[in-house]
C-alpha positions, 0 to 999 in steps of 0.5 A: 851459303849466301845470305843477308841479301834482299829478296828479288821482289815481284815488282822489280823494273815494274815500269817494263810492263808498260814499255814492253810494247816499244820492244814488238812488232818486226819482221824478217825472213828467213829460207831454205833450200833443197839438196845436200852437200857434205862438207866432210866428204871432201877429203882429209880433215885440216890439221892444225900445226904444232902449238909451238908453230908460229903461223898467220890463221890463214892465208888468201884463197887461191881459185880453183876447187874447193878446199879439203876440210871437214869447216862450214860456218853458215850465218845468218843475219837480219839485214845486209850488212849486219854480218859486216857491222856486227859478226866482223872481223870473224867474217873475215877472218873465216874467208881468208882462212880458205874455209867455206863460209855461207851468209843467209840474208833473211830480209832484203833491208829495203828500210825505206827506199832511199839510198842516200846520206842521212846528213846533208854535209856527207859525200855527194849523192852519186845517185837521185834520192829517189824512193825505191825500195826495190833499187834500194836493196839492190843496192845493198846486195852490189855493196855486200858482194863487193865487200866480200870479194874484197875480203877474199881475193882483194878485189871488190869487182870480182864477179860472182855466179847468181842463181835462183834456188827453190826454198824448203819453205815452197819460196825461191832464193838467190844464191850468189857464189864467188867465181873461182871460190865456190866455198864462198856463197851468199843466200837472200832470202828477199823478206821484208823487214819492219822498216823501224827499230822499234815501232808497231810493224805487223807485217814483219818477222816479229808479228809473224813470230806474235801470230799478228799476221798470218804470212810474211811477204816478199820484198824483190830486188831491182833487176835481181834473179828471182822474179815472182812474189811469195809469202812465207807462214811461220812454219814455211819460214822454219822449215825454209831455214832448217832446208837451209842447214841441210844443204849447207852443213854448217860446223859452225852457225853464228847468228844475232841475239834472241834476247837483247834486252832493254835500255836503262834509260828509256826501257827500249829493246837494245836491238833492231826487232828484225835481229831479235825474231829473226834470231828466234827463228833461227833457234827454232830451225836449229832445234829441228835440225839438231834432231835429224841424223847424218849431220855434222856436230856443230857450235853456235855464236850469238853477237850483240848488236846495236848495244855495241856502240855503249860497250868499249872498245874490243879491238886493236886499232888495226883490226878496227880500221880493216873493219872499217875499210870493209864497211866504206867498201859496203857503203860504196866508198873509195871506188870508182862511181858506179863501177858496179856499172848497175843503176840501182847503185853500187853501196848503201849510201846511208852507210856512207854518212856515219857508218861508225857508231863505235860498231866498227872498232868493237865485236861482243859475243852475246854468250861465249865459252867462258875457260873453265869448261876443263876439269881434272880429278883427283886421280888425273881423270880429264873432262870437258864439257862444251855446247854441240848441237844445242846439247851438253856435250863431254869429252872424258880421258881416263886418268894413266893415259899419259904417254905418247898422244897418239896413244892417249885414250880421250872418248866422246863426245857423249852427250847429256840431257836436255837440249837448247842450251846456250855456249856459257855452260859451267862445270864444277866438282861437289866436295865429294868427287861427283861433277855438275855441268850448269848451264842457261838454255831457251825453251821454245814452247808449244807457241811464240808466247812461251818463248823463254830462258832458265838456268839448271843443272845436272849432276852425276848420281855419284863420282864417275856414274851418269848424269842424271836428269836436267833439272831447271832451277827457273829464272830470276825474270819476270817474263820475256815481255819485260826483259827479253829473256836477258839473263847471262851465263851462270857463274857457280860457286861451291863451299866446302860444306857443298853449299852452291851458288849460282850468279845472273846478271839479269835484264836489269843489269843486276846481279842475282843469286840463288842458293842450294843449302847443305840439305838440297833445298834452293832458296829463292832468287835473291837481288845482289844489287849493283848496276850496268852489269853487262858481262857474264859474272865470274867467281873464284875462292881465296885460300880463306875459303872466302867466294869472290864474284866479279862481273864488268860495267862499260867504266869499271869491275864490280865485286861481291864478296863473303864476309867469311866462308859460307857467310853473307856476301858484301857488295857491290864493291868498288875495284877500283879497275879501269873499264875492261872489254867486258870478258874476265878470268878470275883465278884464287891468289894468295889471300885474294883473288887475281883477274884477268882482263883484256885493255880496250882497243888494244886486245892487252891482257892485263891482270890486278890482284884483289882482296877483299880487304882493299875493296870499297862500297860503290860511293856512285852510281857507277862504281869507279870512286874508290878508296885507292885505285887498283894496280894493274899490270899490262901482260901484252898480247897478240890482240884478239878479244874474249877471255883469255885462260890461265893455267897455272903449271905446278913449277910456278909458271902460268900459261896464257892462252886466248884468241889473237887479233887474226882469229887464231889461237895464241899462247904464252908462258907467264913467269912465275914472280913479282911484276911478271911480264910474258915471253913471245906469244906465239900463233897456232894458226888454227881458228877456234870456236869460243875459247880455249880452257886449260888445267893443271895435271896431278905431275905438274903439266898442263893440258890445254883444249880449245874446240875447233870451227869443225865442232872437234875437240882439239888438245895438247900437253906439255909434261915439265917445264921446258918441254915442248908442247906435243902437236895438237890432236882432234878427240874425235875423228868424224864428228858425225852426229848420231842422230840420237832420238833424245835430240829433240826441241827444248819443249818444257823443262825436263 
């Protein structure tokens, strides 16, 4: 139990109320089209190579037919250019893999018309500074598909195949594809946008999400290939996204924050208002997709935006500079003037002046996977648990089914109660053998108002049996108006006597906690304290029985910590950590606990041992002075970002494994020891969905998961130290959605 802390009082960030209105007010479109194509139909599923393989994530797309594989990444994005900003190098990485990707533009980012460097000391103007609104988008449709073609074949000046398509919402879209790569498409959806961050804009996406405005117009592009005006109504919109997944398939969305917070220093949404709604509408579309049948399975990815360029670094100086080059390419930068040879000009100009802003050397997943979605059980059983089609889905290998993996008897998925749930779900075992998935989900409401975030669980009813119902435990928010929704996945601890705890960072970028006692009762939310928290928290238990709770500031870690097992909790401590890329990995130690972390602008995975004794009370606002500063160890890396899993292996070795700086999944043995230092990280050469999670087995062994771009659960083992890691296989050999009647749209809490 955690006790001793202060009650999060009703009042908590009362000066929000009076700056909500900062935070309203934009729009952004979104559509739809008619017609269906079945990625899965297009012949054998892709097969990834053996763990032990080293191979690049992918290779250049050669032209010709579309490539055979069950992957289709849809995303969808605000603005032109927010996918390049924003959701790169994943972008790229997924081109260059030869999969098909599709990138929903939903307004045409026509700002206010003027495509020229904001500062007078920038590149000269190649073109008048005109106020046109209708060249301007132009413009920044010729410096995307530039950019694109650029990532695909090399060459910025590929041609590509535009076309009008009618949308599912009664409007008309273009729909470009790149010539001699079909898989390769882009849709604009030619709304118009709010033309400010924060500003009062009724006629936008976020006043037709408010119901301030009955319909969202268009806003057509300079020469471009749909040539009438329309207007959308908020369930024309939905419906024009939902047709939009149909014709499209995606295996994978990717998408921009509905829930963004808010700045500490002026309490103004940390994102455009375009991002945050239009994100909101996609949540919407996705909840009445999920509920037709036919479909494939599919993972969902949300990424921070503006608020990136606060956050260190994630990635290596290579990949940043590749992002970079993409954007100058965007911009129109580094070609011949005008090659484009269109009057409305070849790139974003604004762009051109400063198109940094720490954007370029960084990518942060507003939610992720975490790596502990595996679980074993006493007697072997196997059970993972991710997020498919906005429900809890789980994976589950009876224990005596070792033998040769083509024989290995794994089921699923089977999914659980509830829908609309976020990536960051966390499973855990009860003292008495029975699971419990916890996880955070949007409740969409019967109108825009009610739009809202909670945190629950479900449990099974005794050890094997069912899950039983979803059961909310609310959420430590005020309300949407005064913090977006902003809370972080959970991070859940169980003591011996079945005490559990569940830790938020809320919008205030504090840590809370609510508490179920031995008996069953929650008590109340509680504030733990701390400030510019800005990572999921996460938490592990010493050989004391002590719980840890972690979570990462810009600048450094800070801890929270049990006095004694099931006592009250001290913090926040100071770690005396150097600033992390946010996404941490905690494992017990000994005495302590140890973390992992990755170094910023490196993708290094480093690792510190902490225990509690050697932790301080934060002496400033920050948390970086300490009593001695942590002794950190550099473990190397392939680059890459997000959390990395370790398995412990019962012969003392530990296998690390995480996304590398190509996409793909990398692993490495740790040596068992003092100082240790990994052998050669080797690639698999498969891109994955979130990240990987691994476990120890009852024999010594470990198993190792990762959740494909197909929406397939793939895994892999190793029975004894020097073995070979067996080749990896999928759990499921369709990933078809059934369709299931309890797949509807989260309505109220169930």
């Amino acid at each position: 139990m955690f006790s001793g802390v202060r009650r999060l009082a009703p009042t908590t960030r009362r000066d929000l109320l009076t700056a909500a209105a900062l935070c309203a007010i934009v729009p952004v479109g979104m559509a739809a089209a008619s017609g269906a194509r079945d990625a899965s139909s297009a012949g054998p599923k892709h097969q990834p190579p053996a763990l032990t393989t080293v191979s690049p994530s992918g290779t250049w797309t050669a032209a010709g037919r579309a490539p055979r594989t069950a992957e289709s990444v849809v995303q969808i994005v605000a603005h032109p250019d927010d996918d390049l900003f924003f959701l790169n190098p994943e972008v790229g990485q997924s081109l260059r893999s030869g999969r098909p990707l599709t990138t929903i533009y939903l307004t045409s980012g026509e700002a206010n018309g003027v495509n020229a460097p904001r500062r007078k000391d920038a590149q000269p103007r190649l073109f008048p500074a005109e106020r046109d609104h209708a060249k301007y988008a132009k413009a920044r449709q010729n410096g995307i598909r530039a950019a694109y073609a650029e990532m695909v074949t090399g060459d910025a000046t590929h041609p590509w195949r535009r076309t009008v398509i009618a949308t599912a919402g009664g409007g008309q879209a273009e729909l470009d594809t790149l010539q001699g790569h079909p898989h390769i498409q882009l849709v604009w959806t030619l709304l118009h946008e709010a033309g400010s961050i924060t500003g009062d804009r009724p006629h936008s996406l976020h006043g037709l999400w408010d119901g301030r405005v009955p319909t969202l117009g268009s806003q057509l592009v300079h020469g471009g290939e749909v040539a009438r005006n329309f207007a959308y109504d908020r369930e024309q919109l939905i419906r024009t996204l939902t047709g939009y997944l149909e014709r499209f398939r995606p295996t994978q969305v990717r998408m921009q924050n509905p829930t963004p917070g808010r700045l500490d220093r002026n309490l103004k949404c940390a994102d455009h208002q375009d991002h945050r709604y239009g994100a909101r509408f996609v949540q919407e579309a996705l909840a009445r997709y999920a509920s037709l049948g036919g479909r494939p399975h599919f993972t969902v990815q949300t990424y921070i935006g503006y608020f990136n360029g606060g956050l260190p670094g994630a990635l290596d100086p290579a990949s940043g500079a590749s992002k970079a080059r993409t954007i100058d390419t965007y911009a129109g930068d580094g070609g011949a003037p005008n090659a484009c040879k269109d009057a409305a000009g070849c790139g974003d100009r604004k762009v051109a002046a400063h198109p940094k802003r720490n954007w370029t050397s960084t990518i942060h997943h507003a939610g992720d996977t975490g790596t502990n979605w595996l679980l074993i059980g006493e007697d072997g059983t196997l059970s993972a648990f991710a997020v498919l089609d906005g429900r809890i889905a789980q994976w589950h290998r009876p224990a005596g089914t070792g033998g040769r993996t083509g024989q290995a008897r794994w089921s699923g998925p089977a999914f659980l109660t509830g829908t609309g749930f976020d990536a960051g779900i966390q499973p855990v075992t009860l003292p008495d053998g029975r699971l419990a998935v916890y996880g955070t989900r949007a409740v969409l409401g019967a109108g825009p108002a009610a739009y809202h975030r909670e945190v629950g669980y479900t449990e099974q009813r005794r050890p094997g049996a069912a899950f039983g119902p979803w059961r909310s435990l609310g959420t430590p928010e005020q309300s949407d108006l005064v913090g977006t929704s902003d809370i972080s996945a959970p991070a859940v601890s169980v003591g011996a006597d079945g005490a559990t705890t569940v830790f938020l960072r809320d919008s205030s970028h504090q840590l809370t906690a609510r508490t179920r006692l031995p008996g069953g009762t929650w008590a109340p939310w509680q504030a733990l304290g701390g400030r510019a928290v800005h990572s999921d928290p996460v938490t592990a238990t010493d050989s004391t029985g002590r719980a840890y709770v972690l979570a990462a500031t810009p600048r450094t870690v800070l801890a929270w910590v049990q006095d004694r097992p099931g006592g009250r909790v001290r913090g926040p401590l100071a770690t005396g950590l150097p600033p992390t890329t946010l996404p941490l990995t905690v494992r017990p130690d000994g005495d302590g606990v140890r973390l992992y972390f990755r170094r910023p602008h490196s993708g290094n995975i480093r690792t510190a041992h902490l225990r509690a004794s050697d932790l301080t009370p934060v002496r400033d606002p920050h948390g970086l002075r300490a009593g001695a500063p942590a002794r950190v160890t550099d473990l190397g890396g392939a680059g890459g970002y997000g959390p990395a899993s370790v398995t412990p292996a019962g012969w003392g070795d530990a296998l690390l494994a995480a996304r590398s700086s190509t996409g793909d999944l990398a692993t490495a043995w740790l040596p068992a020891g003092v100082d240790p230092r990994p052998q050669r990280w080797s690639r698999t050469g498969f891109l994955l969905a979130g990240a990987p999670s691994g476990t120890a087995t009852g024999s010594g062994g470990v198993v190792l998961t990762a959740l494909g771009l197909d929406g397939r659960l793939y895994w892999t083992q190793t029975p004894r130290k020097g073995a070979r890691f067996a080749p990896w296989q999928p759990v499921d050999a369709a990933a078809t959605g059934r369709g299931d009647v309890s797949a509807t749209p989260a309505r109220s809490a169930t």
